[in-house]
C-alpha angles and dihedrals in degrees: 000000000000123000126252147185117274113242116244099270081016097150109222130173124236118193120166128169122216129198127214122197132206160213083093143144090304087175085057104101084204094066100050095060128065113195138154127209117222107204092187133023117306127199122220112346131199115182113180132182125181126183130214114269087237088047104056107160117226085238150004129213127182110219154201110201118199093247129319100293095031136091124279101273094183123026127178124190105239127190131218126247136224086274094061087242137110113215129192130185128185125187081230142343118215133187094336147092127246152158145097130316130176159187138235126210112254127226115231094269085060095255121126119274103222117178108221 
């Protein structure tokens, strides 16, 4: 099949994966969150994280952010499934940020306890 040109309203379908790899900063708050900003109006949206089996966070929110460089404004406690992953989809986004964020269990010395 060749490619070709979209039409203008011409609906597509965009799906990606990203990796993260650790070990990382696990005390950086901006490592332990994944969230995307939609500046117009987006149309069904499915956002999916899922987590290592050995890297298993303490807990999972799911997010709105005021604005891309501003404080959570809404948080909800989400739980992992058997696939070790959290999922979210919305009918459309429109001029927010969203996503997951997340927490590890710390060790007594205030480290994170990671199971490898």
């Amino acid at each position: 099949m060749a490619a070709r040109r979209s039409r203008c309203s011409e609906t597509l379908t965009l799906e990606y994966l990203t990796t993260y790899h650790y070990p990382g900063d696990l005390l950086d708050p901006q490592e332990c969150e994944f969230r995307r900003a939609a500046m117009g109006r987006l149309e069904n949206f499915d956002m999916r994280v899922e987590f290592h089996q050995d890297m298993l966070p303490a807990a999972v929110w799911w997010s709105v952010w005021d604005g891309v460089d501003g404080d959570i404004a809404e948080s909800e406690l989400v739980t992992l499934d058997s696939q070790h992953s959290v999922h979210r989809y919305l009918r459309f986004l429109e001029r927010t940020v969203v996503g997951f964020h997340w927490s590890w269990q710390h060790d007594a010395a205030g480290r994170p306890a990671i199971s490898r």
